[in-house]
C-alpha positions as CSV (number, residue, x, y, z in Angstrom):
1,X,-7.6,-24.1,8.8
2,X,-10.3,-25.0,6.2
3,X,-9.7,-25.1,2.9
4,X,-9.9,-22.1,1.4
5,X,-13.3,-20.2,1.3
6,X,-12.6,-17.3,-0.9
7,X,-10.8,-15.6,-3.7
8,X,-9.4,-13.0,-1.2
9,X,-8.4,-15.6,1.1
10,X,-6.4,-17.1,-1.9
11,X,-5.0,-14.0,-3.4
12,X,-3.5,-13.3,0.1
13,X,-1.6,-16.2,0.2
14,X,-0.3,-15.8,-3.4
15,X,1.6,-12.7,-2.3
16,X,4.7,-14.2,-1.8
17,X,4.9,-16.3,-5.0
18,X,4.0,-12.8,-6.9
19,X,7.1,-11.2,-5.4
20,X,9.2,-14.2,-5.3
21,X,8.7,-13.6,-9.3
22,X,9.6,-10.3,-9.4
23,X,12.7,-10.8,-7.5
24,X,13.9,-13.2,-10.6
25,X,14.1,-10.1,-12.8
26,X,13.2,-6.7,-12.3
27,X,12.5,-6.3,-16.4
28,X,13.0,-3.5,-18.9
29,X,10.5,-1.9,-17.7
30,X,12.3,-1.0,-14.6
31,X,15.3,0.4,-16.5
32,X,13.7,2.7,-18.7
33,X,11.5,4.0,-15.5
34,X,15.1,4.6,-13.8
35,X,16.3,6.5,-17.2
36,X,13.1,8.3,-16.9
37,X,14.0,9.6,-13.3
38,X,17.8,10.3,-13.7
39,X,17.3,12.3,-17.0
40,X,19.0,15.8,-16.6
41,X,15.6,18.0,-16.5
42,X,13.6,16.4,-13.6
43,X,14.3,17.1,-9.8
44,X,11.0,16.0,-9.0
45,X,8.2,13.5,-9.2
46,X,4.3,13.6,-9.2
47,X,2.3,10.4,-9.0
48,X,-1.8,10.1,-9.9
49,X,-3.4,6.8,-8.1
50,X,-6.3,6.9,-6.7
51,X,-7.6,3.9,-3.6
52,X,-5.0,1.1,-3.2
53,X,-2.7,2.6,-5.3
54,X,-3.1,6.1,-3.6
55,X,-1.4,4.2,-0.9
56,X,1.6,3.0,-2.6
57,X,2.0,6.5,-3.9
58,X,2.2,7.5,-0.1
59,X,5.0,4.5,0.4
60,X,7.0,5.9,-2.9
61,X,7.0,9.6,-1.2
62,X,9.1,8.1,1.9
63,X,10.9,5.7,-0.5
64,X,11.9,8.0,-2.7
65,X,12.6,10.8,-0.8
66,X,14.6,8.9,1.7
67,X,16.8,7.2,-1.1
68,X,16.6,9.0,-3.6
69,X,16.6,12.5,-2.1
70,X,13.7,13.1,-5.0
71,X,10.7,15.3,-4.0
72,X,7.7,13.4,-4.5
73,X,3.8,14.9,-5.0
74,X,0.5,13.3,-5.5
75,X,-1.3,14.7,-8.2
76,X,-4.8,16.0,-7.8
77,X,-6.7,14.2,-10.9
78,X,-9.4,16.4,-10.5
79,X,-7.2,19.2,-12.1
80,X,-6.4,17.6,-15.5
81,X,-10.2,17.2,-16.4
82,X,-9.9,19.5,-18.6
83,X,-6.5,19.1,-20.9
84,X,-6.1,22.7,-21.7
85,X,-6.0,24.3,-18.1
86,X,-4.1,20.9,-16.3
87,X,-1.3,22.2,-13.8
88,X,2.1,22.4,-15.5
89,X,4.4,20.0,-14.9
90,X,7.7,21.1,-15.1
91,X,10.7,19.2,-14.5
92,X,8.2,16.7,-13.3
93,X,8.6,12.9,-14.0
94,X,4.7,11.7,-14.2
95,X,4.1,8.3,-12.3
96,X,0.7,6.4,-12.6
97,X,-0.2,4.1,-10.6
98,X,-3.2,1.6,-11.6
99,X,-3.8,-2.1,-11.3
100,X,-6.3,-2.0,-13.7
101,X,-5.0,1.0,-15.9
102,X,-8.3,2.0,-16.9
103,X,-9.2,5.3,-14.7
104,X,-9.3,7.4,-16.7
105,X,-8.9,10.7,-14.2
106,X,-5.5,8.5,-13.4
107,X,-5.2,8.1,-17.4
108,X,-6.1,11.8,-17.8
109,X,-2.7,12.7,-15.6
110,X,-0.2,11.0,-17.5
111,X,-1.5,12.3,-20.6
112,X,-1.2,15.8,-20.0
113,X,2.4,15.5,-19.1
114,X,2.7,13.3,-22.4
115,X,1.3,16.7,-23.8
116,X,4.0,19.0,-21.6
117,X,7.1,16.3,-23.3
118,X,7.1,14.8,-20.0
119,X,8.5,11.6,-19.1
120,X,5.7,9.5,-18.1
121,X,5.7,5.9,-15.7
122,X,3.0,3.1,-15.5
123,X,3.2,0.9,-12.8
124,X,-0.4,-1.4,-14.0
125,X,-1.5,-5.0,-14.1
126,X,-2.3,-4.4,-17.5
127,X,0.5,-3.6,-19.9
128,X,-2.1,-3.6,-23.0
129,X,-4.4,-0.5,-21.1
130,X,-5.1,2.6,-21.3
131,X,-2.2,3.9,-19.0
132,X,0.1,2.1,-20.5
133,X,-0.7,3.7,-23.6
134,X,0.3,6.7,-22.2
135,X,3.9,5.6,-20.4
136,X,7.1,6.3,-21.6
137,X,8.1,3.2,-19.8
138,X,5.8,0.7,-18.2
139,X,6.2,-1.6,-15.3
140,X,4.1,-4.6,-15.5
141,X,3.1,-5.1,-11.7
142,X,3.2,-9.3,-13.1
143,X,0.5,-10.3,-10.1
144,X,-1.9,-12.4,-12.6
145,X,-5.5,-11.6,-12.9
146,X,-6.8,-10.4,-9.2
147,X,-10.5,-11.0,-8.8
148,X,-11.2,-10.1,-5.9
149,X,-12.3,-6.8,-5.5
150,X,-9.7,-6.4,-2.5
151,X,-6.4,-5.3,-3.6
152,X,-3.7,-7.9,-2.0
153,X,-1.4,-9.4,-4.2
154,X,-1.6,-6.0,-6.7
155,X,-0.7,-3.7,-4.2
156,X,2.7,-5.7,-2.3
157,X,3.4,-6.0,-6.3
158,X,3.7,-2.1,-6.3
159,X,5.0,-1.3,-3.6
160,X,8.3,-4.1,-4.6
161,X,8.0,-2.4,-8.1
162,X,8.7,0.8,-6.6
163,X,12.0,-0.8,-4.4
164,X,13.1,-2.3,-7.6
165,X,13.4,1.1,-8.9
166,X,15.3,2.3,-6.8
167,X,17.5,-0.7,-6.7
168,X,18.0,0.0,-10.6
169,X,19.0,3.8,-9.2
170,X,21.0,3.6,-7.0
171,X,21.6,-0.1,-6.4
172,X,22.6,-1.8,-2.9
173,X,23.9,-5.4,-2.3
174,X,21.9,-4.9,1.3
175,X,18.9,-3.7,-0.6
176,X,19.1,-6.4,-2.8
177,X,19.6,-8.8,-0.2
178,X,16.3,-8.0,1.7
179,X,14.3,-8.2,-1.8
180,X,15.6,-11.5,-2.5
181,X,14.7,-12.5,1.3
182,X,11.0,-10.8,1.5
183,X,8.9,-13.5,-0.8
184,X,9.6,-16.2,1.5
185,X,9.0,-13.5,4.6
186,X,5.6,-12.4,3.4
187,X,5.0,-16.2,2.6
188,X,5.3,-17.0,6.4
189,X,3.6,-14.0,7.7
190,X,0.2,-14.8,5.1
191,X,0.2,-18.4,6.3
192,X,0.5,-17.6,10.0
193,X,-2.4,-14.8,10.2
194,X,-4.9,-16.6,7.7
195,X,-4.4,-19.7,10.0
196,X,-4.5,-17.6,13.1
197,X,-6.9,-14.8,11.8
198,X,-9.2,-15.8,14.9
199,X,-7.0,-13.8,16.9
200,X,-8.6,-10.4,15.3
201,X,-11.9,-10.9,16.9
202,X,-11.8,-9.0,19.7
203,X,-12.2,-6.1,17.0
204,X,-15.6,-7.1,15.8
205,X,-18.3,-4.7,16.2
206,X,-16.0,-1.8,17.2
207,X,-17.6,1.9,16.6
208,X,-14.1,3.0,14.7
209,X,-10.6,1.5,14.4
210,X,-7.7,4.3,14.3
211,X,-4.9,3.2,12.6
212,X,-1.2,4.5,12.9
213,X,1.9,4.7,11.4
214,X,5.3,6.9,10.6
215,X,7.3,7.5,8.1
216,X,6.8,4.0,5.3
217,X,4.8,2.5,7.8
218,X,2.2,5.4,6.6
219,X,1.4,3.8,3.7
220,X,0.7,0.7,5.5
221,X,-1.2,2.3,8.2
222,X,-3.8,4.1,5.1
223,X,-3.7,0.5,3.2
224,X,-4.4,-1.3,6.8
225,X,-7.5,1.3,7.5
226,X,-8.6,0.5,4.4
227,X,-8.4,-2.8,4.1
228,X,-10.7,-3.1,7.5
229,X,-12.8,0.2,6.0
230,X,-13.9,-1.7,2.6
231,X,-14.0,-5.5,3.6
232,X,-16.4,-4.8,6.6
233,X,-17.9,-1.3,6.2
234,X,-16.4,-0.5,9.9
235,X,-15.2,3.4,10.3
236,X,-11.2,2.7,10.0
237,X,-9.0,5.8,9.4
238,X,-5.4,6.1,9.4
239,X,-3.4,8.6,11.0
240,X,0.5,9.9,11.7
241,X,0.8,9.4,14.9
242,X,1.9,13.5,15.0
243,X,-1.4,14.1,13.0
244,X,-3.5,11.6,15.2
245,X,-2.0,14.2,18.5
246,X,-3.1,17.1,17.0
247,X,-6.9,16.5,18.1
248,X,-8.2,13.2,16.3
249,X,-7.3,11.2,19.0
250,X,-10.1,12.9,21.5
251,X,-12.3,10.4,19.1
252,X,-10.6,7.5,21.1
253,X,-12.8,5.8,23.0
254,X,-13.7,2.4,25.0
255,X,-15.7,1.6,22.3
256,X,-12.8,2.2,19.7
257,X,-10.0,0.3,18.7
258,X,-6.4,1.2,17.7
259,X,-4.2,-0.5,15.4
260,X,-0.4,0.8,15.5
261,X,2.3,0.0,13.4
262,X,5.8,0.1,15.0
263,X,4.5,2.9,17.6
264,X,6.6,5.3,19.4
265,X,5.2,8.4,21.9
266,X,2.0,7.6,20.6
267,X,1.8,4.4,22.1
268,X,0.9,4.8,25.8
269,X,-1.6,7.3,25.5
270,X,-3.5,5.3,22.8
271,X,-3.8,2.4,24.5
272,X,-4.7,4.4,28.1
273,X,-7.7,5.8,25.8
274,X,-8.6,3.0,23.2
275,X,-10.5,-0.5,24.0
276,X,-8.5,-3.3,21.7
277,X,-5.5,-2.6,20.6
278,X,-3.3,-4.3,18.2
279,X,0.6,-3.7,18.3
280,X,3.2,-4.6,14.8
281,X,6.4,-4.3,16.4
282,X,9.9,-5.8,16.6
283,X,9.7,-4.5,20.4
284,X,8.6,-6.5,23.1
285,X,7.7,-3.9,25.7
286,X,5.4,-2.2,23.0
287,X,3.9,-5.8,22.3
288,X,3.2,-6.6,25.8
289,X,0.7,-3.5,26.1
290,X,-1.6,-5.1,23.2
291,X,-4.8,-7.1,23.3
292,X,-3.3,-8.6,19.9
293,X,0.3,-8.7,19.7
294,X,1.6,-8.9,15.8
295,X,6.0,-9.4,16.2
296,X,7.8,-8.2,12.9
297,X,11.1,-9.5,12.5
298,X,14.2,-7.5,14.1
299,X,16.2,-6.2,12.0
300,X,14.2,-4.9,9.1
301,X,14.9,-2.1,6.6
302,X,12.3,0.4,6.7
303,X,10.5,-0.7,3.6
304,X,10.4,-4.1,4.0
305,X,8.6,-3.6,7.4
306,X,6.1,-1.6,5.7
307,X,5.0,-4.0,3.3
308,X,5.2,-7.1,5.8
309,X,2.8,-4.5,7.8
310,X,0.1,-5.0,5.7
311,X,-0.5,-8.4,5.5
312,X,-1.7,-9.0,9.3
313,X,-4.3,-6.5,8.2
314,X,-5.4,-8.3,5.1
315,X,-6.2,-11.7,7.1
316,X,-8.0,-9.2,9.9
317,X,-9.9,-7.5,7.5
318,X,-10.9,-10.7,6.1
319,X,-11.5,-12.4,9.3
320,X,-14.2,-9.6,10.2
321,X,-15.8,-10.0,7.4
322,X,-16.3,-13.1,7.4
323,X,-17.6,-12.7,11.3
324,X,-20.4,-9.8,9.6
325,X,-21.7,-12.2,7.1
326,X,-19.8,-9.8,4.4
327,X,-19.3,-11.6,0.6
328,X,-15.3,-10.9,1.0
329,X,-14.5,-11.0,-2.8
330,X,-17.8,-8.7,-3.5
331,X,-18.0,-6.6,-0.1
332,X,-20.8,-3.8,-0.4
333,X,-21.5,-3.5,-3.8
334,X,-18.1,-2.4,-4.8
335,X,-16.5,-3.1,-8.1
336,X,-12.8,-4.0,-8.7
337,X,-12.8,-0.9,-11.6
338,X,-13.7,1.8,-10.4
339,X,-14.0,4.6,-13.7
340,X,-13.1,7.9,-11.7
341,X,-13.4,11.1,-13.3
């Protein structure tokens, strides 16, 4: 491989050393988020994220609910505009999610439950922002400045944020195990698909990419889709596979391509209907059937697959731009704030 051509390409492969910190020491942080959750008046949880961080939103609703046994909502920003009239939040613990922690619709959330005596959570980049202002406790995602206007290294710093969380909940030697163990896994798994990322091509110029995904692989099939989505402007949607049965797949096509994360029934029909596919798996029958096979280690708890998921589709996303000419640490005029409302 050459040397490195971009700022995404490099933020990539700084995952693992972003993680491998975190894994040193969780921080205060952390354990005032886990008071925040176990006090005696909340039985539920409502996050406000918006893009990237919508996503790890979508990975704390399966994470939390399956190990925590805590009910977990996204908030619609829209709603708290206006102070006065934003939804009441009762018995709610108010999660905000921004690397930047300067949106202010997401900043807008966590201030009306400040104004309901709510407990209130920052996961951000930026423990001086706006969002932070507003926390109760704060969890400093500790990534270093990200410049490229991809999320990478920000978003895997959330979603092992969120894990860490629930380590300081309810905590797990095997959990803990598996955190100490996934730096050095997503290490290997950046370095093989920016070296390989050739392998992706068949997907260039493809009229839409459908992406799949169950469970915690959810949140990595809606960070996959859009990943490929914002890097090289190609229509890329993500799907539950019960979702994607329900009539979305009639848009498969020949001219289509699927990406599926750790597939089930889905699986055979998809690629009977699709043109490339591209299969994340520990299985090797379900691997066999795609045009680019992507193994995932056996053995993996749920949420360490998901965030391993993502990473193929990182080095894909970047690949394809690169292939369209796309300026991958500036792609289409995007920004890397984005000052929703």
């Amino acid at each position: 491989m050459a040397e490195l051509s971009s700022l995404l390409e490099r933020e990539i492969g700084e995952q693992a050393g972003v993680l491998a910190d975190r894994a040193v020491d969780a921080g205060d942080g952390v354990r005032a988020a886990a008071a925040a959750l176990t006090a005696d008046d909340v039985d539920h949880v409502v996050i406000a994220a918006r893009g990237s961080s919508d996503n790890a939103a979508r990975f704390a609703q399966y994470l939390f609910g399956e190990e925590l046994r805590l009910h977990v909502g996204l908030a619609a920003p829209w709603l708290f505009r206006v102070p006065d009239r934003a939804p009441a939040l009762r018995r709610a613990a108010v999660i905000g999610i921004s690397q930047s922690g300067r949106s202010p619709d997401i900043v807008a959330v966590l201030a009306a439950a400040a104004s309901q005596a709510r407990p209130t959570i920052a996961l951000t980049d930026d423990p001086d922002s706006p969002l932070a202002e507003q926390a109760d406790a704060v969890i400093p995602l500790l990534a270093g400045q990200e410049r490229s206007v991809a999320a990478t290294k920000t978003y895997l710093a959330s979603l092992y944020a969120l894990v860490e969380l629930v380590e300081a909940i309810r905590p797990r030697p095997e959990r803990r195990e598996w955190l100490g163990r996934l730096p050095a896994l997503v290490g290997e798994v950046a370095t093989q698909m920016l070296l390989e990322r050739e392998r992706f091509d068949p997907l260039s110029g493809l009229r839409l990419i459908t992406v799949t995904g169950r469970g915690l692989a959810y949140s990595a099939a809606c960070e996959s889709a859009l990943k490929l989505r914002e890097l090289t402007g190609a229509p890329a949607e993500a799907f539950s596979p019960a979702d994607l049965m329900h009539g979305p797949i009639a848009a498969l096509t020949p001219a289509g391509g699927a990406w599926l994360i750790e597939p089930g029934e889905e699986l055979d029909e998809v690629v009977a209907r699709a043109g490339p596919t591209v299969v994340l798996s520990a299985d090797l029958r379900q691997l066999a059937t795609a045009t680019v096979p992507i193994p995932l280690p056996r053995g993996l708890p749920g949420w360490a697959s998901a965030m391993l998921a993502v990473v193929p589709a990182q080095a894909a996303a970047l690949r394809l731009a690169e292939r369209a000419g796309v300026d991958v640490d500036h792609p289409h005029g995007l920004s890397k704030v984005t000052l929703t409302h």
